[in-house]
N, C-alpha and C positions, 0 to 999 in steps of 0.2 A: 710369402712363406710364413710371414709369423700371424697372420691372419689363418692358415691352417692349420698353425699349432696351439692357436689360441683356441677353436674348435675344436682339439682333440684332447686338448683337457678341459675343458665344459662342454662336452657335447650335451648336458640337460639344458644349458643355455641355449647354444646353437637350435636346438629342437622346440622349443617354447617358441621361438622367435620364428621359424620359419613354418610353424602348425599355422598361424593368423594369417598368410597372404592364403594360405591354400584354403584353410576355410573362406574366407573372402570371397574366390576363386567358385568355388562350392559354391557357392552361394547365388553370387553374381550368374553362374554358368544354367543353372535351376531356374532363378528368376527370370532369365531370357528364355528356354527352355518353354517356359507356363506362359508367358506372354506370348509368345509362335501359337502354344494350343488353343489357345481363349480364341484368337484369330480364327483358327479352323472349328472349334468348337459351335463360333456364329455360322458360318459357314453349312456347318453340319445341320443346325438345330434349321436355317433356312430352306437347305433342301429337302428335307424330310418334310416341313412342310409343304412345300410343294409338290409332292409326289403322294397327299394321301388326298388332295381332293377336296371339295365340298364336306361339310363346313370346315375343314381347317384352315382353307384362306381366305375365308372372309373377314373382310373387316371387323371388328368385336366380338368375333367368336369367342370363347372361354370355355377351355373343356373339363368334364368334371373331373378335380385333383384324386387321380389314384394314388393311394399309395403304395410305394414300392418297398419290397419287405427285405430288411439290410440295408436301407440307405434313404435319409431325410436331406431335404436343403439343410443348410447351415443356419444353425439358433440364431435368433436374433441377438444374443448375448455373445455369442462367438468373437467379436470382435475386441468385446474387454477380458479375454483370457489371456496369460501370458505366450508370447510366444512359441514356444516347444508345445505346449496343449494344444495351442491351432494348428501347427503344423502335422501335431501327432492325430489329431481329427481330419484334417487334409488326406493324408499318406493313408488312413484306413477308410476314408467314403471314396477317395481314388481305386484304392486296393481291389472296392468293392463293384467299380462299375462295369468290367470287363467280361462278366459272364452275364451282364444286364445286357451291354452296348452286342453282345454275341445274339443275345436272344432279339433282339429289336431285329440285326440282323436275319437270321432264318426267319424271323416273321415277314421280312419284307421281303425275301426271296420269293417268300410263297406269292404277296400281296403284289406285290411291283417288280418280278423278275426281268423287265426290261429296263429296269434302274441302276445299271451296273455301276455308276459310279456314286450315288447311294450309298451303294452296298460295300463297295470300295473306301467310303468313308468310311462307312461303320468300322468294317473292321481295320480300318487305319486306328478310328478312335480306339478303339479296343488297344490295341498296344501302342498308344500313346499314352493311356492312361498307366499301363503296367510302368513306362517307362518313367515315366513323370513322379507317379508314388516310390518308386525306388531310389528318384534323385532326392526328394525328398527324405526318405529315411537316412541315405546317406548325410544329407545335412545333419539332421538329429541325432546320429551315432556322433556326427563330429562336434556340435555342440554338448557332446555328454549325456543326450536326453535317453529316458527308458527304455527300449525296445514297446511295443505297442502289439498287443496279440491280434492275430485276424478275426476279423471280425465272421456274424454268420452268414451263411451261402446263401445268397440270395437267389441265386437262377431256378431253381427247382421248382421252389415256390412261385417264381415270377412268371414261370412255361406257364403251370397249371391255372394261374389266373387269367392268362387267352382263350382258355377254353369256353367262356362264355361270346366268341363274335368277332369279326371284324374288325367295328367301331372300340370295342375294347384293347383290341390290337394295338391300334392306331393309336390310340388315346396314352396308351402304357406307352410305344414307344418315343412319342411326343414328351412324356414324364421322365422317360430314360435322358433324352438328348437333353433337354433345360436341366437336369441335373448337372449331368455332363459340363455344362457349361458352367453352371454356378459354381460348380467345386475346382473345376479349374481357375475359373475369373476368381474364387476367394484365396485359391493357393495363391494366384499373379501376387495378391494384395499384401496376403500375410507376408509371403518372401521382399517383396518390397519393402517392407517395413527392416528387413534386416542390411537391405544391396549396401552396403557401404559408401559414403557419398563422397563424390571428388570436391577437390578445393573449391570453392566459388568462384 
């Protein structure tokens, strides 16, 4: 009883003190969340290649780096940014992959319609990324951080650059899925850096 009466007159107390396990919780829950993706992200980036053929699975091939318009790998400086900045970097190349991973999609429809579980990836990826950038922002609303404005559409512009081929196709949705992966395997990392560590 006097544990609930000590809470009802400091409930600022009470409240400061039970925001840290939830954030924790938050935290903890995301960084396992991005570790499952990274998983199926490999997953993905390998079936893809298998299903476009000569030269993509050859040994040493290297296709030439398109780039995709609204979304880079992560800076190589990325890593010495505070906290909240990576994560806020995280949560808006996440934000942006989902109308990419869509188009890679209807392109393989076209390219490999008897690839249904492909395609079944893709758009899994597709809203695992939505979901993942949203656990994510939720972290940084609860660490206090800025809200982060959306970034620019990239699919419009990303359709109209297939328009030259195939092998363009191919190559762009190759560039979509290693994104995919990187920005998730860099969310795992950043969020790592926060998991809260049990005793030794």
């Amino acid at each position: 009883m006097s544990r609930r009466e000590g809470s009802l007159e400091n409930p600022q107390a009470d409240s400061s003190v039970s925001s840290l396990p939830l954030l924790e919780a938050k935290i903890h829950q995301t960084h396992s969340l991005a570790r499952l993706l990274t998983k199926y992200a490999e997953q993905l980036l390998q079936e893809y290649v298998q299903h476009q053929g000569d030269p993509f699975g050859l040994p040493g091939f290297s296709p030439p780096r398109m780039p995709v318009v609204g979304l880079s790998a992560p800076a190589p400086g990325h890593e010495g940014l505070p906290a909240p900045e990576r994560l806020q970097l995280d949560a808006r190349a996440l934000a942006a992959l989902p109308p990419l991973l869509d188009v890679v999609r209807r392109l393989q429809a076209e390219l490999n319609p008897r690839a249904p579980r492909l395609l079944r990836r893709l758009e899994d990826a597709a809203r695992q990324a939505r979901a993942l950038s949203a656990a994510v922002e939720a972290v940084l609303a609860a660490l206090g951080a800025e809200p982060r404005g959306p970034g620019p559409e990239p699919a419009a512009a990303t359709a109209a650059a297939t328009a030259a081929g195939v092998f363009p196709a191919k190559v762009l949705g190759l560039r979509v899925c290693s994104l995919y992966h990187e920005w998730v395997s860099r969310t795992e990392a950043d969020l790592g850096q926060l998991v809260p560590r049990g005793p030794s």
